[in-house]
C-alpha positions as CSV (number, residue, x, y, z in Angstrom):
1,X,27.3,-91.2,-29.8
2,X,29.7,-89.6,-32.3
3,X,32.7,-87.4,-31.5
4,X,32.1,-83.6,-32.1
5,X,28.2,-83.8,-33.2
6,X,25.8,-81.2,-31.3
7,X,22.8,-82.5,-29.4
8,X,20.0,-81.1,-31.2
9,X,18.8,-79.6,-28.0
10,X,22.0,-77.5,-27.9
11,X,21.7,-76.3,-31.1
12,X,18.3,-74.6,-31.1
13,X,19.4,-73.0,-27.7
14,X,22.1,-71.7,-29.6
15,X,19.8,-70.3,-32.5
16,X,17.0,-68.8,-29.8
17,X,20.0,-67.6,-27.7
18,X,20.4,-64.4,-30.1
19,X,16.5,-63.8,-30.9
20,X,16.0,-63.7,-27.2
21,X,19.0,-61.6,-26.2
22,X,17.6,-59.0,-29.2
23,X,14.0,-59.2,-27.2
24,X,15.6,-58.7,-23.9
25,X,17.4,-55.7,-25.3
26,X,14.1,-54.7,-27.2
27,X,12.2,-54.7,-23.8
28,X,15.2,-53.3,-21.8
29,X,15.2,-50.3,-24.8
30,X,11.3,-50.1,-23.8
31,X,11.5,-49.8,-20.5
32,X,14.6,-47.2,-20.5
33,X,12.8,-45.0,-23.0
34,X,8.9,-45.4,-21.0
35,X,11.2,-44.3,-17.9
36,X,12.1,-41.7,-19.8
37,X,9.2,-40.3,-20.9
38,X,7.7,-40.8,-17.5
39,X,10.6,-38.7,-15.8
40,X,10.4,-36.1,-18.2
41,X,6.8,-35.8,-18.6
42,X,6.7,-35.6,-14.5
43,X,9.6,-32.5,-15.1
44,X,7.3,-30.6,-17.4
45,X,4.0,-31.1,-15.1
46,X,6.0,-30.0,-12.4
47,X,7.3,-27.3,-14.6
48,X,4.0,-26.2,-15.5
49,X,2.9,-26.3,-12.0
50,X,5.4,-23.5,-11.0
51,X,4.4,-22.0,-13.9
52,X,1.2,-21.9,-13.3
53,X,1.5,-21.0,-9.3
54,X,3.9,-18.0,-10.2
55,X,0.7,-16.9,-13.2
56,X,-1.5,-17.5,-10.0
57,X,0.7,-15.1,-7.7
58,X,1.0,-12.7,-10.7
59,X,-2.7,-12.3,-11.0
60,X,-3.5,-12.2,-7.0
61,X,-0.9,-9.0,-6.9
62,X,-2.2,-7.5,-9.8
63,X,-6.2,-8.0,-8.4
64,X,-4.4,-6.1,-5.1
65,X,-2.7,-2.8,-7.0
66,X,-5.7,-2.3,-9.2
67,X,-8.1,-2.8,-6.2
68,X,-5.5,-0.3,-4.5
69,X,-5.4,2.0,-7.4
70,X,-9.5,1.8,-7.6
71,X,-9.4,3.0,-3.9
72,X,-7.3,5.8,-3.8
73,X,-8.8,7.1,-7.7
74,X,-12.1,7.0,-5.7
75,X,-10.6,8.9,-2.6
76,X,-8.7,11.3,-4.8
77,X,-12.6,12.0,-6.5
78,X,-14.0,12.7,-2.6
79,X,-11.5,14.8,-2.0
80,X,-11.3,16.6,-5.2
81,X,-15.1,17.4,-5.2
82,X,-14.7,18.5,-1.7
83,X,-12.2,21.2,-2.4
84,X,-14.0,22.0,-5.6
85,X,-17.2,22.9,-3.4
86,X,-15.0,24.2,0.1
87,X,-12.1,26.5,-2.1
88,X,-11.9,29.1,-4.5
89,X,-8.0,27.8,-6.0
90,X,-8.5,27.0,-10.0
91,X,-10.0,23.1,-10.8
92,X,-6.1,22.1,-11.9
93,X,-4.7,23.3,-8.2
94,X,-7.4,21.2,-7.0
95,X,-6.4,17.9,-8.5
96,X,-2.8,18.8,-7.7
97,X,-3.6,19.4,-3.9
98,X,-5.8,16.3,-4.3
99,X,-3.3,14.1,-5.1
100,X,-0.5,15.8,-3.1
101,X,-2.5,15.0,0.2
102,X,-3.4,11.4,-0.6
103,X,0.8,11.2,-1.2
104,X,1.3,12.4,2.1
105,X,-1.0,10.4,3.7
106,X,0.0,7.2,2.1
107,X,3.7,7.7,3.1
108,X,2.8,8.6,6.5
109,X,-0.5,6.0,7.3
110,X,-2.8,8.8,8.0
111,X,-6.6,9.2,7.7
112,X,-6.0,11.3,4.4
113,X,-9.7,12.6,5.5
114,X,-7.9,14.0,8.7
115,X,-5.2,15.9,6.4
116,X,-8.0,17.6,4.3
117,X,-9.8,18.5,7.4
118,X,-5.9,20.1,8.8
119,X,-5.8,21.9,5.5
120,X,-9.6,23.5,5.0
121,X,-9.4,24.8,8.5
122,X,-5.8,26.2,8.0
123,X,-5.6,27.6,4.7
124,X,-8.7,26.7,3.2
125,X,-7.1,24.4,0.5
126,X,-4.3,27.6,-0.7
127,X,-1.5,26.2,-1.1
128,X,0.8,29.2,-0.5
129,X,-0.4,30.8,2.1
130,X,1.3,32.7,4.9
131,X,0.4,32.9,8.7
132,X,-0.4,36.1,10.3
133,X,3.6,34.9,12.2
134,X,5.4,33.1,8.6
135,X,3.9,29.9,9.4
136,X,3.4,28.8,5.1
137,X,1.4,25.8,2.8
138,X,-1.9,23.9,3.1
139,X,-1.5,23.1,6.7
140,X,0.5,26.1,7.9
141,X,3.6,24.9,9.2
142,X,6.1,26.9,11.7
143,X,9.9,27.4,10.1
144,X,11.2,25.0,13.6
145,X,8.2,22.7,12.8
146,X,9.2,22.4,9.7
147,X,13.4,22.0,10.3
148,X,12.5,19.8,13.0
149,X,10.7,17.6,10.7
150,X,12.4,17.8,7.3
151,X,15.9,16.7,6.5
152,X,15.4,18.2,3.4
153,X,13.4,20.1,1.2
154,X,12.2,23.9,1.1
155,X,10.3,25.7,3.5
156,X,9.1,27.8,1.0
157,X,7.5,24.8,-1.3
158,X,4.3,23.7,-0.4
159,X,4.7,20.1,-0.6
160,X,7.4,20.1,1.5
161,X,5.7,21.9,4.1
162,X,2.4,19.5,3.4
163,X,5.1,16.6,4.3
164,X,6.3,18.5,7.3
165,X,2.9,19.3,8.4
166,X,1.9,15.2,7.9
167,X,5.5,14.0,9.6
168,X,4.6,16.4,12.7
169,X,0.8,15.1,13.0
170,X,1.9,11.3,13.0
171,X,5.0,12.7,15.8
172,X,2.2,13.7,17.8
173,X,0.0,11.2,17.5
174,X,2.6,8.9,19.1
175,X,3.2,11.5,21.7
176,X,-0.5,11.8,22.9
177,X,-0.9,7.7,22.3
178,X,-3.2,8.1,19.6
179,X,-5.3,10.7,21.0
180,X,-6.2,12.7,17.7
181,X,-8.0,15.4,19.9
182,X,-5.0,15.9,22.1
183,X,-2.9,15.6,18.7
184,X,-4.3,18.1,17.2
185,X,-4.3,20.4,20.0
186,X,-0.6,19.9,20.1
187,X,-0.7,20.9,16.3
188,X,-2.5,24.0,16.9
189,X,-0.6,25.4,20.3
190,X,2.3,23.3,20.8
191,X,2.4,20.2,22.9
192,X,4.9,20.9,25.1
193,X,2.0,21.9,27.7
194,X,0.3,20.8,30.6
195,X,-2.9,18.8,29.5
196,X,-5.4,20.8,30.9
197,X,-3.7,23.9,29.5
198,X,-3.7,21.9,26.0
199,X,-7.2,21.5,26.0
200,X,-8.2,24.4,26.9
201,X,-6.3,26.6,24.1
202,X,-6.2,23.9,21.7
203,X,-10.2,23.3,21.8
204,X,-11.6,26.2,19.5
205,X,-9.1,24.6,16.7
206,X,-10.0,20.9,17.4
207,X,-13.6,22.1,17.0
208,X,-12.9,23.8,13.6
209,X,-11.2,20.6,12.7
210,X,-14.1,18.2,14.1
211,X,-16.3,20.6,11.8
212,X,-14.9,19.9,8.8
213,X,-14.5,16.6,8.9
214,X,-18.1,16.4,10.0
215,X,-18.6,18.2,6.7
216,X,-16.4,15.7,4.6
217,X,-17.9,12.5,6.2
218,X,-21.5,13.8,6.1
219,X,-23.2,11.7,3.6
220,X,-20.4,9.6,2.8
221,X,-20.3,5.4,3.8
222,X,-17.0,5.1,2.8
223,X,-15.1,7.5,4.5
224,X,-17.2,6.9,7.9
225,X,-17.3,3.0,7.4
226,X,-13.3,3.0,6.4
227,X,-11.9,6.1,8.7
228,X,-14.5,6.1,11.3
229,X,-17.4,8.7,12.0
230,X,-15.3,11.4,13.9
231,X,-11.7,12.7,14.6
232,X,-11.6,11.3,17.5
233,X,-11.5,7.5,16.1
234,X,-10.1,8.0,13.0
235,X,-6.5,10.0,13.1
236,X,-4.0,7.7,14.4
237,X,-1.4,5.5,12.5
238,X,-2.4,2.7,10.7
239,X,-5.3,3.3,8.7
240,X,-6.3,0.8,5.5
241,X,-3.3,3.0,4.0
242,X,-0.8,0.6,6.4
């Protein structure tokens, strides 16, 4: 064999060895950039999963406040037409007395059906009247009812005293364990009384109260299927309003 001469097997490694190397790189390019893709097409579809869980959420809250807002716009219409046929106050003071007791008895998780019956029997839906001894507003509330329960506001604004009046009802509600009957008793006399005594001033009220409510629920399934048929089952904290 000569000196310095390349086998010919040598040789066309040596002439592959770059085309191979280019289709090595070729592939590895491939693969990096399929990796790639894969990775960031698994970042969007998780991306768009979250997306579309937090659209998901969005929708399931928003089908809860307008099934929410459909309730209480057909509560507000019971009660509206209920004062409309029970009062003599003007169709606007109506809708404002409407919507100020449903207010009160969302804040406070009553039976809002229970507040209209409080008010009818005490001031027959005027909002500013005044008690035969200063007691003032839908549901007639006493000036040290009224400081007891407020930390602020005016006793001579009938809201305020519509809040005192709903504060002092849920108070005694968890005082007499529930007991709307004895509740309102307490309303109507003052609790701090033996329970026989309670009852026995306290009865001609819960009967004017158990009258009108009678009145309100009387042909109405929702209010007896939601609130319950009678005082008695449907005053105490944590109504659907809860």
């Amino acid at each position: 064999m000569m000196k310095g001469k390349i086998p010919k097997t040598d040789g066309l490694r040596m002439q592959l060895f770059p085309t191979i190397l280019s289709f090595c790189l070729i592939i590895f390019v491939g693969l990096f950039c399929f990796a790639s893709y894969i990775m960031n097409t698994e970042k969007k579809l998780h991306s768009m999963a979250e997306r579309m869980e937090a659209v998901e959420n969005a929708l399931t809250q928003l089908t809860t406040e307008l099934e929410m807002v459909h309730e209480v716009f057909y509560e507000a219409q019971k009660i509206r037409d209920h004062i409309k046929a029970r009062s003599k106050i003007s169709a606007p003071q109506a809708t404002e007395v409407t919507y100020a007791l449903l207010h009160c008895a969302y804040q406070n998780k009553l039976n809002p059906f229970i507040l209209l019956a409080i008010a009818e029997t005490e001031s027959s839906f005027y909002p500013y009247a005044v008690g035969a001894v200063g007691e003032r507003g839908l549901v007639q509330v006493c000036y040290g009812t009224f400081k007891m329960m407020m930390k602020e506001g005016s006793f001579y604004h009938w809201r305020d005293t519509l809040q005192a009046g709903a504060k002092y009802l849920v108070y005694l509600l968890r005082r007499f364990n529930g007991n709307t009957s004895l509740a309102l008793a307490g309303y109507n006399a003052g609790p701090n009384r033996t329970l026989e005594r309670l009852k026995q001033i306290g009865a001609p009220y819960v009967k004017k109260v158990e009258a009108n409510y009678a009145r309100i629920v009387r042909n109405n399934d929702y209010v007896r299927l939601v609130y319950g048929p009678g005082v008695t089952a449907s005053g105490s904290v944590g109504t659907s309003w809860a």
